[in-house]
N, C-alpha and C positions, 0 to 999 in steps of 0.2 A: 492506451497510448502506444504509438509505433516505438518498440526499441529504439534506441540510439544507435546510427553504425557503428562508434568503437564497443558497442555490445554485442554485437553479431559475430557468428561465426559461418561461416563458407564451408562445404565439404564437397569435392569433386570427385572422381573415382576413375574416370573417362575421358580421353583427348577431348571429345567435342563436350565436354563437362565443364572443362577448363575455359575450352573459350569462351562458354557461359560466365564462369566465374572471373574471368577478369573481366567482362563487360560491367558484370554486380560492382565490383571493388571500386572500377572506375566511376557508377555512378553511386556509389557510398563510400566515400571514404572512410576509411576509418575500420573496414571491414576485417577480420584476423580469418586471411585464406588458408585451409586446411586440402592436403593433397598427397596422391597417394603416391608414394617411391616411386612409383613407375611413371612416373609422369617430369620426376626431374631431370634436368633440371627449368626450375619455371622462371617466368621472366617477372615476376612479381614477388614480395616480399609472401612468404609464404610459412608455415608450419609444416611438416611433411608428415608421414603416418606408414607404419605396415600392415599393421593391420586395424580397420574402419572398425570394427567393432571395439575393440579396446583403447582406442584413441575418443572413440564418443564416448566410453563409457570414466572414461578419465576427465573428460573437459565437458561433459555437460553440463555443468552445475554454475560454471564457471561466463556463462553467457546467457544472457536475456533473450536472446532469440536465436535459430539455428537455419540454414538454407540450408537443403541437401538436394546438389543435380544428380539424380539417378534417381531409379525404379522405386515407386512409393512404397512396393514390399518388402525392397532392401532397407528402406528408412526404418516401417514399422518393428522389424526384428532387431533391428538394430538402436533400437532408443526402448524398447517395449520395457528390458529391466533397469533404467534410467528412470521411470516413470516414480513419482509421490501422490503428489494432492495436486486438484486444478486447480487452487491460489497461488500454488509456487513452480507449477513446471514453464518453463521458454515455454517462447513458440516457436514451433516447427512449419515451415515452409519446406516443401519439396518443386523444385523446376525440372524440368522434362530436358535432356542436353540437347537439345534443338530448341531450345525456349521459346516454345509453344506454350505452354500451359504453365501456370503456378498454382497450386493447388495450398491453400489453409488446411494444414493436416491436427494439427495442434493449437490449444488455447490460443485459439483464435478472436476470443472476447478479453477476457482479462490478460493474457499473456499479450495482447497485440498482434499475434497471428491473421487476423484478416486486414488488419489496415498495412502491414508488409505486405502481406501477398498483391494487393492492390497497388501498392506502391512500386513496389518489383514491377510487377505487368502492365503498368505504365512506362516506366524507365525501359524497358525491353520490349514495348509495343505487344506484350502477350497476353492471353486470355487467361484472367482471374477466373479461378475455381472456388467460392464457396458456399460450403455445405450448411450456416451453422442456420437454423428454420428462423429465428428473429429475422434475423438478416435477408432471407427471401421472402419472406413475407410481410416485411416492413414493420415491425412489431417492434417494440421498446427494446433494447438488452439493457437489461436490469445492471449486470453485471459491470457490462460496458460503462455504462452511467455512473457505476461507483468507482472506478476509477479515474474515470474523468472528473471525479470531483472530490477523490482522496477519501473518499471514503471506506472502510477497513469493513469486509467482509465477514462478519462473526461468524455467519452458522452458513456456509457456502451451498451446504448439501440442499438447501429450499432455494437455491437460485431457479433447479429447475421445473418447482411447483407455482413460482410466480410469471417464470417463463412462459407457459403450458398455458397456466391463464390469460395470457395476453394475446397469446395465441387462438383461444377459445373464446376468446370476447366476454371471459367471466369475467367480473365486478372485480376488482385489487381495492383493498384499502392504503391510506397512506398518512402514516403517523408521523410529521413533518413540524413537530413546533418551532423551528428555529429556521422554516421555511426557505431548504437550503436547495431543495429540488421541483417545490410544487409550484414555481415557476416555469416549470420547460414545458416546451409544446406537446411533447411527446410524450407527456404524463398527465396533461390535462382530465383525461377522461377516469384517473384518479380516483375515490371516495376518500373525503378528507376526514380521517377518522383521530379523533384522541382513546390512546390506549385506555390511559386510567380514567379516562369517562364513559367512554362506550359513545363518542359522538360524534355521526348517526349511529344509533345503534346496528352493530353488525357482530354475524355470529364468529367466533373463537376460531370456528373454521373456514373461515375466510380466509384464501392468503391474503397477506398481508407485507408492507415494505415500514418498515421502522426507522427512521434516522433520530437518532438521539446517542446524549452521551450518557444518559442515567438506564440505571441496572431497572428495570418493573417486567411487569409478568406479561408476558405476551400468550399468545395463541402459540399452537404446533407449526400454526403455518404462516411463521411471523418472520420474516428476513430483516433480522438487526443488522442496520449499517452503524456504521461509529465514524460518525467527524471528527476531527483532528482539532476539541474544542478547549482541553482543557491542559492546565500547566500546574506544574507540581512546584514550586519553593521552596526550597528548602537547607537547611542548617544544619550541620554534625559538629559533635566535639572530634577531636583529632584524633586519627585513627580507631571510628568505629569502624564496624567489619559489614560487609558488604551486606551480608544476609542479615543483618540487623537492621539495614539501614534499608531494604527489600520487602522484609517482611514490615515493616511499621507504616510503607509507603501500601502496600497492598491492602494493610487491614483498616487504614484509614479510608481507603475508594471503598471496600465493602461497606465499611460503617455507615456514610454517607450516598452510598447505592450510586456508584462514581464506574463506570468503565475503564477498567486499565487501558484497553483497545482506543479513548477518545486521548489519551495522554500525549500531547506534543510534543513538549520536552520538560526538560526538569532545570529549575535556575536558580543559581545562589551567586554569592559572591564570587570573585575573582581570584581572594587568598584562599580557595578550594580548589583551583585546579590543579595541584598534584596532589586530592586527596585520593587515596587509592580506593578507601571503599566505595566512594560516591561515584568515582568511573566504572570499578567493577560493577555497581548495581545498575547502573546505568545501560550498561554495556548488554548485561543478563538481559535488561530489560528491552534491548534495540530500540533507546529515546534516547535524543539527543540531549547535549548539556548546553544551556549557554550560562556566561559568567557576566557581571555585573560588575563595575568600580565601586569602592564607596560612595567618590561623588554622584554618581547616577542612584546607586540607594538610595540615598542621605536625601536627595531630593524630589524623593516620593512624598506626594502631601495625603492626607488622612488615614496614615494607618491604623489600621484597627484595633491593634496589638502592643505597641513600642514599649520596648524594656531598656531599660536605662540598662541592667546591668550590661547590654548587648553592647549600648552605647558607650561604659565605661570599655571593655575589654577589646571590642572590634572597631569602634570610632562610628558604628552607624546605631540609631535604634531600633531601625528591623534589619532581619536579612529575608527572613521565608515570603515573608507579607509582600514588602516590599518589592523580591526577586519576581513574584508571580505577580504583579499587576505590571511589572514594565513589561515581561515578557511574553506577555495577555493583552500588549499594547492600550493598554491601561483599561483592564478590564476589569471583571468584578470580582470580588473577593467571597464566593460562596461555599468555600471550607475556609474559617479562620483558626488562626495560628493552634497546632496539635503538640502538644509536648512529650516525650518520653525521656526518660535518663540522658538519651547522646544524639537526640534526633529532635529535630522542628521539622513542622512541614505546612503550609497553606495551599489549597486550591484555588485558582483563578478560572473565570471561561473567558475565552474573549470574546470582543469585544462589538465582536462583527455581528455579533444573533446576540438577541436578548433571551432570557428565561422566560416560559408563560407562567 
């Protein structure tokens, strides 16, 4: 997906840089223009810098995607020890200060790097640059596709063994029970395989595209994607501790062969939200909370679970059960209610894919 402009940063360096950049700002609002001292003062809301290297190396982290007008080799040195993993770096877009050319320098699949640079070179009438071989040769991006469909990249580093194949017209398998992709046109030519069946039979080294939320044993050359399918419910006594309440949520996904990766969010009641362990784990865990009324519990119909005692002391007879099928938009209950000394927990999938 193309960045948002108020995620974007602007970097100019050079008079005719500038008047590149306030053409960008103006057809992106929202943009945070960055500019070098020498250049003030500017007629646009701006950021200012002394020196380019230490001002990127300060704010990189800090934006979804990056323009920089000047010389693609002053970029590359200048972001080179900014750089992690291609799931989490921006993208890099570099403009020419005659904006002539926009060049996709950077995570230009998942970072959104080429659908800016496109978009820039449109608003500026300039000629898009990119490199990335799907893209010139018309070929699926794997990558691209899980993004547009939310789906969480497991093992990244086989993006480029399923890419290769598509590129070579080798055979891709596609493990798809909940039939979330093997609709698009551009995967039709697909093998629809089931992992744990072997059907059609295909060998282990085949690559291969996985979309599922359950942990099974794939091939070497297996790209687990993970949907954003399932919802955790759950209940604490009052002030447990974050890593209690972490660890029992973890060992429960393993026990049931559950991907932490498909976890959408985590749902309980409402008289939880200022409990601190359940934000902290939450938090650790980068899932969302949502919170629930009694009355919206209370009138869940067939829980699987209900305890009176829950009923005598909180006023509802589930909380966990209950939490994950509203929030599963009334899905199905396929971990029910797990108990520990200070912790409940239920899984739900929703409701939009069935289970095979």
């Amino acid at each position: 997906m193309t960045p948002d402009s108020e995620n974007l940063a602007v970097w100019v360096v050079t008079a005719d840089g500038l008047t590149q950049a306030l053409k960008l700002v103006a057809a992106f609002p929202g943009m945070t223009l960055h500019v070098s001292q020498n250049l003030l003062p500017c007629s646009a809301p701006c950021v200012s810098f002394r020196r380019l290297a230490d001002s990127v190396a300060e704010r990189f982290s800090l934006f979804r995607g990056h323009v920089f007008i000047m010389a693609v080799g002053i970029v590359v040195r200048v972001i080179a020890p900014c750089l992690t993993t291609k799931t989490r770096d921006p993208a890099v877009v570099v403009l020419d200060d005659s904006g002539r050319y926009v060049i996709s320098l950077l995570s230009g699949h998942i970072g959104g790097g080429n659908r800016l640079t496109d978009a820039i070179a449109r608003k500026l009438q300039a000629t898009s640059v990119i490199t990335t071989a799907t893209d010139l040769h018309q070929a699926p991006a794997i990558d691209v596709i899980a993004v547009d469909h939310d789906l969480v990249i497991e093992n990244p580093g086989l993006i480029k063994i399923v890419s290769m194949a598509f590129l070579n017209h080798t055979p891709v398998g596609l493990h798809d029970p909940y039939h979330l992709l093997d609709h698009l046109p551009e995967l039709q030519d697909m093998i629809p395989v089931d992992i744990s069946g072997q059907t059609p039979p295909i060998s282990a080294m085949s690559p291969m595209v996985a979309v599922d939320d359950r942990l099974m044993q794939a091939g070497p050359r297996c790209l687990m994607l993970r949907p954003a399918t399932l919802i955790a419910g759950m209940g604490c006594n009052r002030n447990t501790p974050a890593d209690e309440i972490q660890a029992f949520l973890i060992a429960r996904l393993q026990e049931f062969r559950l991907s932490l990766h498909s976890l959408k969010c985590i749902a309980t009641i409402d008289i939880k939200s200022d409990e601190s362990g359940l934000l902290e784990a939450a938090d650790r865990l980068h899932i969302p909370l949502r919170f629930f009324t009694r009355e919206e519990l209370d009138a869940v119909e067939s829980i699987p679970s209900p305890s009176e005692i829950v009923k005598k002391y909180i006023g509802v007879s589930s909380v966990c059960e209950a939490a994950a099928i509203l929030a599963s938009n009334r899905g199905k209950i396929i971990v029910p209610k797990q108990i520990s000394p200070n912790v409940t927990l239920a899984i739900a999938r929703t409701v939009f894919i069935s289970s095979d």
